[in-house]
CHARMM internal coordinates of N, CA and C (Angstrom, degrees):
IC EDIT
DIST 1 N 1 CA 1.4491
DIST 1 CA 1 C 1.5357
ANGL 1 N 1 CA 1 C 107.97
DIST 1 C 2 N 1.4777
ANGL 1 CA 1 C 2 N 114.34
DIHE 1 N 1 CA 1 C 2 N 139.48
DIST 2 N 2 CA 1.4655
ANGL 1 C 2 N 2 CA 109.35
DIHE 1 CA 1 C 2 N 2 CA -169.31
DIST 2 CA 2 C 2.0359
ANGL 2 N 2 CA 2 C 98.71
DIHE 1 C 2 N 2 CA 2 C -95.86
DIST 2 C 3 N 1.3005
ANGL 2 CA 2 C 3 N 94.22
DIHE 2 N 2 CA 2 C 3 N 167.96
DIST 3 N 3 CA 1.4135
ANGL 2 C 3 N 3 CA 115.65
DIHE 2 CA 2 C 3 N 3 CA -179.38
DIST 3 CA 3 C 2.2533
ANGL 3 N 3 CA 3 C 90.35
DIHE 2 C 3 N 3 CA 3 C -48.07
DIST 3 C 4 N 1.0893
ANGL 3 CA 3 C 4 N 107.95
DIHE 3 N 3 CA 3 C 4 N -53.93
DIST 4 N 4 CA 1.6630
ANGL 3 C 4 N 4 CA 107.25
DIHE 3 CA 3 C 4 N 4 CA -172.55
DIST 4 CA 4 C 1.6665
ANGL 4 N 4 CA 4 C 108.73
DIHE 3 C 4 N 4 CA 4 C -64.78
DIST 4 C 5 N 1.0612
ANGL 4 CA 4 C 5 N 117.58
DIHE 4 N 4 CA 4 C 5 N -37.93
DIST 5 N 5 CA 1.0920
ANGL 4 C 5 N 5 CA 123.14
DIHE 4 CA 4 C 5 N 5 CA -165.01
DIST 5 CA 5 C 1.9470
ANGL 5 N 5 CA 5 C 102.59
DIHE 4 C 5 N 5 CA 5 C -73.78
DIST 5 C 6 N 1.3053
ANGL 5 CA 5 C 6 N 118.22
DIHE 5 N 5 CA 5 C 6 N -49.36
DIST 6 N 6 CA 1.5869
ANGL 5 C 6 N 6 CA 158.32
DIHE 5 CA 5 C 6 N 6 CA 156.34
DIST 6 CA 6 C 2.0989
ANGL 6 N 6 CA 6 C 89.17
DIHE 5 C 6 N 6 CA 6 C -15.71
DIST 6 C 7 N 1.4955
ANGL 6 CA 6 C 7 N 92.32
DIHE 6 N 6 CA 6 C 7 N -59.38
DIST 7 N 7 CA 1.5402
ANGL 6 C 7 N 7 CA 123.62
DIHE 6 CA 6 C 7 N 7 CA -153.63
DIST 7 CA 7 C 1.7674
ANGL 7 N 7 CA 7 C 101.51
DIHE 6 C 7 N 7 CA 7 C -72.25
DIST 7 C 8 N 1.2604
ANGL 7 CA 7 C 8 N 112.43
DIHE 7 N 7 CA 7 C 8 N -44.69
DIST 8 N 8 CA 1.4038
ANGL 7 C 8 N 8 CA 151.13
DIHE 7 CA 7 C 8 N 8 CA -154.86
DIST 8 CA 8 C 1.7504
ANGL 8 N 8 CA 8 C 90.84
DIHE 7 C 8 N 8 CA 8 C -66.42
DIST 8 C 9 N 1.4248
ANGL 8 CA 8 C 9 N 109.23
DIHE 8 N 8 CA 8 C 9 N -75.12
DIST 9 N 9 CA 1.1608
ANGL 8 C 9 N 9 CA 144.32
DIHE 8 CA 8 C 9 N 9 CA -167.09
DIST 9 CA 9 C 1.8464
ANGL 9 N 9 CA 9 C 113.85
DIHE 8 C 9 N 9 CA 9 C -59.02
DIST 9 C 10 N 1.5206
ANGL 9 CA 9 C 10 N 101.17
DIHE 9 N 9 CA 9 C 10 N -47.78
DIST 10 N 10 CA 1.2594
ANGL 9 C 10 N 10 CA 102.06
DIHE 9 CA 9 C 10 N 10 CA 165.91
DIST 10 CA 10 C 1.5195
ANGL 10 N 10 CA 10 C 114.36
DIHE 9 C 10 N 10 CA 10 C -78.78
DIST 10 C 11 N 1.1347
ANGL 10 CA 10 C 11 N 127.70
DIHE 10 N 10 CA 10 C 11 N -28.04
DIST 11 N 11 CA 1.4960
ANGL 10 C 11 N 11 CA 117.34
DIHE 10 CA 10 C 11 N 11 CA 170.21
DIST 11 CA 11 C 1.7199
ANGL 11 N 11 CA 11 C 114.52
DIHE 10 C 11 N 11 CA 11 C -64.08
DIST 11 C 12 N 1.5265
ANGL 11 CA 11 C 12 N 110.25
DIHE 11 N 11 CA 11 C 12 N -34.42
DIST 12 N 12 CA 1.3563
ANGL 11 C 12 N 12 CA 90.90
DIHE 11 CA 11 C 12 N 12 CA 164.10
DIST 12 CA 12 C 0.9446
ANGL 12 N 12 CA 12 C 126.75
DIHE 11 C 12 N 12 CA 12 C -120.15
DIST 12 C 13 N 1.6891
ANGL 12 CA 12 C 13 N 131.19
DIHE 12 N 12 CA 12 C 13 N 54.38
DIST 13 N 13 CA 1.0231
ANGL 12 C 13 N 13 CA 157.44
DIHE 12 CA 12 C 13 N 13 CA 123.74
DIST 13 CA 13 C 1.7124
ANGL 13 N 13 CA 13 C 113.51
DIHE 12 C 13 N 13 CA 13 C -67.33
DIST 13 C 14 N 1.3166
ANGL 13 CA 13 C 14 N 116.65
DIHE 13 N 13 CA 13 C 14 N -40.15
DIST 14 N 14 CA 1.3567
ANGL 13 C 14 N 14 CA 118.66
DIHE 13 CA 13 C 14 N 14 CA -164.56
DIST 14 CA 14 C 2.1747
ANGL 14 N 14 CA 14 C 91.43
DIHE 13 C 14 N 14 CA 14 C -96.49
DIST 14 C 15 N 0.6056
ANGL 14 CA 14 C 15 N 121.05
DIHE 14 N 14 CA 14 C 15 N -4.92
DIST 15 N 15 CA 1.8370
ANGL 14 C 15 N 15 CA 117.51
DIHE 14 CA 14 C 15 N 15 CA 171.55
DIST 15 CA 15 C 1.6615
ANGL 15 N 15 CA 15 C 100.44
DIHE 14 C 15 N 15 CA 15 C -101.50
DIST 15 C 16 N 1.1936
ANGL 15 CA 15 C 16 N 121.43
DIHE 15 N 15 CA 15 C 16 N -23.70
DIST 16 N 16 CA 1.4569
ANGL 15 C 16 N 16 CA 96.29
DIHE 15 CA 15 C 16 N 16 CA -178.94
DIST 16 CA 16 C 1.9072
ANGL 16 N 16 CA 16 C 102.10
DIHE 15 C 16 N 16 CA 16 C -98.89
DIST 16 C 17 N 1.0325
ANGL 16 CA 16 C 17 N 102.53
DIHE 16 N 16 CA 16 C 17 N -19.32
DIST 17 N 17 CA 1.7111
ANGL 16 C 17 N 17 CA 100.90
DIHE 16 CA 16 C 17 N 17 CA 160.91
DIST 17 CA 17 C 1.6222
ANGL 17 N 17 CA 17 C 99.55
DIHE 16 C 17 N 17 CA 17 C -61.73
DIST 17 C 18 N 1.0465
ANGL 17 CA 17 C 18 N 118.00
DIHE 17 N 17 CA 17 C 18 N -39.60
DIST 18 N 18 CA 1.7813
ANGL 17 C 18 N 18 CA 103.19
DIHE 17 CA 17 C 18 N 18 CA -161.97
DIST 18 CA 18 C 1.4029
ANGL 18 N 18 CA 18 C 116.19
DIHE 17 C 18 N 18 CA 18 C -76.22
DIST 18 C 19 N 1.5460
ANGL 18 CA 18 C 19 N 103.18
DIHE 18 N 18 CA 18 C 19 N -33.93
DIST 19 N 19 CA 1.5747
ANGL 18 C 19 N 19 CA 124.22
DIHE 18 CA 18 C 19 N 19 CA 161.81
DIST 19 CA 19 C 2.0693
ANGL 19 N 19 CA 19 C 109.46
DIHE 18 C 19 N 19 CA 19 C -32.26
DIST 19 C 20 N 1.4833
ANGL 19 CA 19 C 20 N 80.51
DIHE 19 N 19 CA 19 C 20 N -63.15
DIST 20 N 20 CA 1.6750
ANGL 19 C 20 N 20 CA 91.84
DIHE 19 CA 19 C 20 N 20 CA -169.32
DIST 20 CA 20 C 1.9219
ANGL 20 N 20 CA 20 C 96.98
DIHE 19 C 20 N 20 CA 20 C -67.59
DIST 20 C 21 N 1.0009
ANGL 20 CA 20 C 21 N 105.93
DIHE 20 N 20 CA 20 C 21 N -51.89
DIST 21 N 21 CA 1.7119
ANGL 20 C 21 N 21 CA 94.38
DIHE 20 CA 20 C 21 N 21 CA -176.03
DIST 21 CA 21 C 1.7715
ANGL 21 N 21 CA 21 C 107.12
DIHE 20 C 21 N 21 CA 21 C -51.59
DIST 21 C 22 N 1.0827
ANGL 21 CA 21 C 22 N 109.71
DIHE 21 N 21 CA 21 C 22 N -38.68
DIST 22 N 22 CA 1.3141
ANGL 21 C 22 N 22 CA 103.96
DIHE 21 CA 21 C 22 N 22 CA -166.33
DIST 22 CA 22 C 1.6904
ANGL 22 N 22 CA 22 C 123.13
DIHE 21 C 22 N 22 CA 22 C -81.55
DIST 22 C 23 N 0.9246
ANGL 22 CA 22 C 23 N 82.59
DIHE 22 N 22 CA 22 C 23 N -0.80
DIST 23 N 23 CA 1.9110
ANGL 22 C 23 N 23 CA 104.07
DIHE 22 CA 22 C 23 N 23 CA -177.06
DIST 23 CA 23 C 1.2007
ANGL 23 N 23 CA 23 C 124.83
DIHE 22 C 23 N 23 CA 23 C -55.18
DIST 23 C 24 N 1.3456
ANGL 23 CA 23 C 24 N 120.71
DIHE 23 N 23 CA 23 C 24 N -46.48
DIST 24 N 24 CA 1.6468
ANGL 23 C 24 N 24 CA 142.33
DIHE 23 CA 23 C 24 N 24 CA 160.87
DIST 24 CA 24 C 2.1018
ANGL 24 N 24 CA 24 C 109.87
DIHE 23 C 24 N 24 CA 24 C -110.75
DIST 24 C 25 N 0.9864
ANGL 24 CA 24 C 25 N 94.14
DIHE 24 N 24 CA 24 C 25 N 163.97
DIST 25 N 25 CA 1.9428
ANGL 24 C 25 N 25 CA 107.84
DIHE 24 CA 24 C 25 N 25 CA 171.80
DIST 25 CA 25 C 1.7522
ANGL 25 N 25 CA 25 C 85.83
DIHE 24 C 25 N 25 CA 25 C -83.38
DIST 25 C 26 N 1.3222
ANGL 25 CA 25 C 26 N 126.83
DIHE 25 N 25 CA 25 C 26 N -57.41
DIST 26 N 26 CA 1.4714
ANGL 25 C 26 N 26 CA 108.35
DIHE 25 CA 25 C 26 N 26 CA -164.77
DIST 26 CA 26 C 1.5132
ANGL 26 N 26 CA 26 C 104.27
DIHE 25 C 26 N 26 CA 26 C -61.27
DIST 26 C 27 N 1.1850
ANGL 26 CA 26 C 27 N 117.30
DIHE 26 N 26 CA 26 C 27 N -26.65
DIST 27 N 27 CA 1.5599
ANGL 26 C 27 N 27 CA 83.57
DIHE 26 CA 26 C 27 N 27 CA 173.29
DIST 27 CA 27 C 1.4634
ANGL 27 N 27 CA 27 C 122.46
DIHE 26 C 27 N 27 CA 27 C -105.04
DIST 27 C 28 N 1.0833
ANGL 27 CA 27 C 28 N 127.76
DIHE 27 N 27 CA 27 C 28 N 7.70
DIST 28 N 28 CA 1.4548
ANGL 27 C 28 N 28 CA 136.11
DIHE 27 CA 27 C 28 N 28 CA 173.07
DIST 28 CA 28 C 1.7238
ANGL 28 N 28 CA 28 C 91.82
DIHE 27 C 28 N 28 CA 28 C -74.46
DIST 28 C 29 N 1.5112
ANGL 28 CA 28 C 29 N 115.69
DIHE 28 N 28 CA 28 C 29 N -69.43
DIST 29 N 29 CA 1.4628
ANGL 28 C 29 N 29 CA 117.43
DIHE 28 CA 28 C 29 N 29 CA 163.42
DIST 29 CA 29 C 1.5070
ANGL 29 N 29 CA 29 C 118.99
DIHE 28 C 29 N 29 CA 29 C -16.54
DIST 29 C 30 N 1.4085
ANGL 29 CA 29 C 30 N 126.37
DIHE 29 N 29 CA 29 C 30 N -60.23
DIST 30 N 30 CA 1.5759
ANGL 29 C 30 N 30 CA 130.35
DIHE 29 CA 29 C 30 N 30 CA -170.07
DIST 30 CA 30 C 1.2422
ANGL 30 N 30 CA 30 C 116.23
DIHE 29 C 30 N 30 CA 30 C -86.83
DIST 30 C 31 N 1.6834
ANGL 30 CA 30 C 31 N 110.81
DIHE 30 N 30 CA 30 C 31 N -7.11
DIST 31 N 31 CA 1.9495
ANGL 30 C 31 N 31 CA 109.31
DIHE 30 CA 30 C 31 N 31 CA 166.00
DIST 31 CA 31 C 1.3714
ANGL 31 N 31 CA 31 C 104.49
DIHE 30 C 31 N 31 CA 31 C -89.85
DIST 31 C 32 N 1.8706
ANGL 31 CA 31 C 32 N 108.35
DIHE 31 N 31 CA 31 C 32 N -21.24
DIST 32 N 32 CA 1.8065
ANGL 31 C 32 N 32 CA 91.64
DIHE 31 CA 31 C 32 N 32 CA 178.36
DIST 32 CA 32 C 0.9205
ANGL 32 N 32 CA 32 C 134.98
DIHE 31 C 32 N 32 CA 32 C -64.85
DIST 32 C 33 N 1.6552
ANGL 32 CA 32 C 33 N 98.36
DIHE 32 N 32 CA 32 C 33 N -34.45
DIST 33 N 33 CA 1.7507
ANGL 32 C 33 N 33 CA 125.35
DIHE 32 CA 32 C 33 N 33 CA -178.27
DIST 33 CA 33 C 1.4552
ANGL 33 N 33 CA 33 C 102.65
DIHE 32 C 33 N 33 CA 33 C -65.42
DIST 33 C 34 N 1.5298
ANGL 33 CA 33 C 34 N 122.30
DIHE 33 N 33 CA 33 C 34 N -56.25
DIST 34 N 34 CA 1.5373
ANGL 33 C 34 N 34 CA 136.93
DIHE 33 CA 33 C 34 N 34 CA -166.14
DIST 34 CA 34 C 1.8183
ANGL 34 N 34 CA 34 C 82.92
DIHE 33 C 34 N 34 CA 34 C -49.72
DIST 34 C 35 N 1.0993
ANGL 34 CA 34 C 35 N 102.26
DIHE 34 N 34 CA 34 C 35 N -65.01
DIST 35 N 35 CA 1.8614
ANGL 34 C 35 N 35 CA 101.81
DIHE 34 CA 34 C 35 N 35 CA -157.29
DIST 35 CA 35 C 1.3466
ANGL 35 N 35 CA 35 C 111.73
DIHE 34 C 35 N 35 CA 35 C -53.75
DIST 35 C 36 N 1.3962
ANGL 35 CA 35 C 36 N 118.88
DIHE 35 N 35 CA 35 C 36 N -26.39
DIST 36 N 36 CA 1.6490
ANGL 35 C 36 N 36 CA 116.98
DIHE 35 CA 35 C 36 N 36 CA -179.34
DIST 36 CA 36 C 1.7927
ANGL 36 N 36 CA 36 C 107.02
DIHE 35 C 36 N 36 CA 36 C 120.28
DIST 36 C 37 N 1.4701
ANGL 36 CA 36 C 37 N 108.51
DIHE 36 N 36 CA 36 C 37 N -7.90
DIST 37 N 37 CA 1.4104
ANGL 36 C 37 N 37 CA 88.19
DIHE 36 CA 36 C 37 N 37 CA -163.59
DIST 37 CA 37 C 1.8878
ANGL 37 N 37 CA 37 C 104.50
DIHE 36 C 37 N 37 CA 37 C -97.35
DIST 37 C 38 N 1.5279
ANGL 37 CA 37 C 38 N 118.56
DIHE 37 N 37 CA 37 C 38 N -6.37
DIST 38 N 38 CA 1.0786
ANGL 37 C 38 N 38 CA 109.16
DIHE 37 CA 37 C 38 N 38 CA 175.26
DIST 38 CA 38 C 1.5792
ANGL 38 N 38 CA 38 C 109.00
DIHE 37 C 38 N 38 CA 38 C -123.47
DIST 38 C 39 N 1.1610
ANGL 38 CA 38 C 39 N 108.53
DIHE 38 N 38 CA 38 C 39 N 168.47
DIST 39 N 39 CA 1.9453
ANGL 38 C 39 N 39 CA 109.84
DIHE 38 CA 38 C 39 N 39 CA -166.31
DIST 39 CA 39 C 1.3405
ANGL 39 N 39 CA 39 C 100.24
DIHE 38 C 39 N 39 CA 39 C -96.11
DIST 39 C 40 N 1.4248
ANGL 39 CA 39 C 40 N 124.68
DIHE 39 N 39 CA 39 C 40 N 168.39
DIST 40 N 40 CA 1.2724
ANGL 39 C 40 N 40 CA 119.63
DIHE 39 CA 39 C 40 N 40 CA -179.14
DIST 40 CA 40 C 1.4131
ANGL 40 N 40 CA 40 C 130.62
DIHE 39 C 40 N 40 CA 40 C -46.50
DIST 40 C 41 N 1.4221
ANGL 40 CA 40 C 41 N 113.76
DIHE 40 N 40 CA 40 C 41 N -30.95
DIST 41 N 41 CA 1.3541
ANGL 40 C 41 N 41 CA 147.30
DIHE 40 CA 40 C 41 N 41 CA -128.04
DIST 41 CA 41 C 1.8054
ANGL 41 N 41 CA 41 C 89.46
DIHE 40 C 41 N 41 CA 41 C -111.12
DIST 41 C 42 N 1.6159
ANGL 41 CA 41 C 42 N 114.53
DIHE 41 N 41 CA 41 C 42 N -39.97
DIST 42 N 42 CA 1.4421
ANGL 41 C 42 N 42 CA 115.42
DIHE 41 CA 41 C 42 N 42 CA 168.34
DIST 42 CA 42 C 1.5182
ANGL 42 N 42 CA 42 C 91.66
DIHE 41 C 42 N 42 CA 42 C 120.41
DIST 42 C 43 N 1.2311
ANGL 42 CA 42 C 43 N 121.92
DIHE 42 N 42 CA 42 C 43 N 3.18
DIST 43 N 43 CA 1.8784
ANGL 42 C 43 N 43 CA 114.02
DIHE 42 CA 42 C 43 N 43 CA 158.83
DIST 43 CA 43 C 1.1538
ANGL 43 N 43 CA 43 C 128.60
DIHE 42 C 43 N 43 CA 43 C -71.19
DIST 43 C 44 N 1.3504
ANGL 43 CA 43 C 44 N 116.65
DIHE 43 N 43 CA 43 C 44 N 160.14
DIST 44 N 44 CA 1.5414
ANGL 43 C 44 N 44 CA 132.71
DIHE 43 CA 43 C 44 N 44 CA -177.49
DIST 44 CA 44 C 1.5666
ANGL 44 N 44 CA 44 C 86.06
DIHE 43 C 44 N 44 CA 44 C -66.62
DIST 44 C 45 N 1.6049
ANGL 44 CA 44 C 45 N 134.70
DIHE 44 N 44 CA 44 C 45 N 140.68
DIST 45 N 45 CA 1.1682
ANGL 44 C 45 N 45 CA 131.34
DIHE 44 CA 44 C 45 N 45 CA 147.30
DIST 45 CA 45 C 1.4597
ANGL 45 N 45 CA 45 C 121.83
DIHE 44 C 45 N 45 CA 45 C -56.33
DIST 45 C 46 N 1.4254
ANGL 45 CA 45 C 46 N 141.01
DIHE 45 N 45 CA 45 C 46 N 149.72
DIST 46 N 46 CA 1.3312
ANGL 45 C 46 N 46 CA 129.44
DIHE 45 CA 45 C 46 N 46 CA 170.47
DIST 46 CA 46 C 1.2727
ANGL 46 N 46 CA 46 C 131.08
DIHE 45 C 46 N 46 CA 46 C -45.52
DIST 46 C 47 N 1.0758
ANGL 46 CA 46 C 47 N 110.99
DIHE 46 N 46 CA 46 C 47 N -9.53
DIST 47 N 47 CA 1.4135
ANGL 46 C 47 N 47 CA 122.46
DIHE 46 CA 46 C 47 N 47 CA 179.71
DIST 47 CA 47 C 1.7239
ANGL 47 N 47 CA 47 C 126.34
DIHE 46 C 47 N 47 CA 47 C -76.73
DIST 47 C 48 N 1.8150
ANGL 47 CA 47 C 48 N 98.89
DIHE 47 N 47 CA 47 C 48 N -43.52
DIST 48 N 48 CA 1.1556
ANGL 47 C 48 N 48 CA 118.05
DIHE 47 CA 47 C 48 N 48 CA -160.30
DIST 48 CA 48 C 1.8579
ANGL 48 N 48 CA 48 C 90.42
DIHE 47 C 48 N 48 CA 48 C -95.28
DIST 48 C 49 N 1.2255
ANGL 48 CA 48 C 49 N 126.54
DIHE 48 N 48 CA 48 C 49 N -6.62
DIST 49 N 49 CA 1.3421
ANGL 48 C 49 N 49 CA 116.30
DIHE 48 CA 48 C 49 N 49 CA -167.41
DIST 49 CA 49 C 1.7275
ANGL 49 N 49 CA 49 C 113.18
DIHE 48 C 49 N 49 CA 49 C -77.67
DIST 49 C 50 N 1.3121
ANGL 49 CA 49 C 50 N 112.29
DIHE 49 N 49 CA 49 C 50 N 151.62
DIST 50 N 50 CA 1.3448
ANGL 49 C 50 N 50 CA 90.98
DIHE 49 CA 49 C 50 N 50 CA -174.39
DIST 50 CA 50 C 1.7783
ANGL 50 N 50 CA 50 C 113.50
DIHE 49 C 50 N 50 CA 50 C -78.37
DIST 50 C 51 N 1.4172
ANGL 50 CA 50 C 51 N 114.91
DIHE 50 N 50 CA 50 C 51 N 172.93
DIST 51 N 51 CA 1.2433
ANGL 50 C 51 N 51 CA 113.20
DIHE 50 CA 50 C 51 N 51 CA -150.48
DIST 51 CA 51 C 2.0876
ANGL 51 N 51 CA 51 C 100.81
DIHE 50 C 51 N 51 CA 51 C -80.78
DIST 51 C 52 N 1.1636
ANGL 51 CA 51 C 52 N 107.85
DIHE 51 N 51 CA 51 C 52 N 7.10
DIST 52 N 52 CA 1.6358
ANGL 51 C 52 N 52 CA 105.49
DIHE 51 CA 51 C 52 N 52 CA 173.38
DIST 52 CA 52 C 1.8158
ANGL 52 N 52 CA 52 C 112.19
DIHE 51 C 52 N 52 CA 52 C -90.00
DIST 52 C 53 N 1.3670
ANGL 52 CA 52 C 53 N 93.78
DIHE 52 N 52 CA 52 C 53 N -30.57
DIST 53 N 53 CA 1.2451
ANGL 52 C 53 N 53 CA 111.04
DIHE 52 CA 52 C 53 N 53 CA -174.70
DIST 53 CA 53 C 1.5521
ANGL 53 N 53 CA 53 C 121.50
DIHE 52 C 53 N 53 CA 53 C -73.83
DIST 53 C 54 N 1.6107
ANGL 53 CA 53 C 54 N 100.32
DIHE 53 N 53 CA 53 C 54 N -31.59
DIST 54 N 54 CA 1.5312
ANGL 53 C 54 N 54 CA 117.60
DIHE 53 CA 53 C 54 N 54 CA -152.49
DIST 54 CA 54 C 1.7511
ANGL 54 N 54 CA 54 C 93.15
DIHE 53 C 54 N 54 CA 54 C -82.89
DIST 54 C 55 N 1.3946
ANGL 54 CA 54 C 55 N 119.09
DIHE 54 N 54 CA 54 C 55 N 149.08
DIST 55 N 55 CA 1.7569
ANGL 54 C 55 N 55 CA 101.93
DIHE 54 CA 54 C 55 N 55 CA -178.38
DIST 55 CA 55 C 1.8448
ANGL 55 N 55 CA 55 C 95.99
DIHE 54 C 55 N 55 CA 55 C -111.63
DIST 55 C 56 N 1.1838
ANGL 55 CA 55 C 56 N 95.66
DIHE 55 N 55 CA 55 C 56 N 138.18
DIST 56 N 56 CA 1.8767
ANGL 55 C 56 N 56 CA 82.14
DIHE 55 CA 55 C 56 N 56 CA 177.62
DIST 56 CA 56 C 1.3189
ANGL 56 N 56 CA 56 C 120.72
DIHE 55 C 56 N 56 CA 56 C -86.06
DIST 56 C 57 N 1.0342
ANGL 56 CA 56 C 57 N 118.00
DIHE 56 N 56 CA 56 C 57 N 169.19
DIST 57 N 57 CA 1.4906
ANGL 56 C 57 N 57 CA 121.33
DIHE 56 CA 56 C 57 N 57 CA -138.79
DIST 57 CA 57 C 1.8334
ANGL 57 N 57 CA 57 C 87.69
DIHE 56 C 57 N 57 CA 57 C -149.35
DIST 57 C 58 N 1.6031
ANGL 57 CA 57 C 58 N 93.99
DIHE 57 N 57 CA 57 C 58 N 87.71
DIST 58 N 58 CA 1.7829
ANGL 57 C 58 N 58 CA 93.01
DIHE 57 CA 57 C 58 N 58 CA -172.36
DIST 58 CA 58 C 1.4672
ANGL 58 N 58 CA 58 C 87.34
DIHE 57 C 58 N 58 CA 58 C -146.29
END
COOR INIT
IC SEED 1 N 1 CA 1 C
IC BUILD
C-alpha cells in the first residue's frame, strides 16, 4: 500500500467515524468529553474557553 493510498483510507475511515459521532448530541457530547475538551458536567474546559470568558488564575 502506498503512502497515498495509506492517506486515502484514513480519510475515509476518519468521515465515516464522524458520520457515527455526529448522529446523536449524546454522542458528539461523549467524544468531547472522551477527547479532553469538555468536563463531565458538559463545560468548555478552561483551556478551550475564549479568553474574555476564561478567569485567570494567578
Amino acid at each position: 500500500m502506498t503512502r497515498k493510498d495509506e492517506i486515502n483510507t484514513f480519510i475515509t475511515n476518519f468521515n465515516e467515524y464522524t458520520v457515527t459521532v455526529l448522529a446523536s448530541k449524546e454522542k458528539a457530547q461523549k467524544f468531547l468529553q472522551d477527547s479532553g475538551i469538555y468536563t463531565k458536567k458538559g463545560n468548555l474546559k478552561k483551556e478551550y474557553r475564549t479568553p474574555c470568558t476564561a478567569q485567570k488564575t494567578t
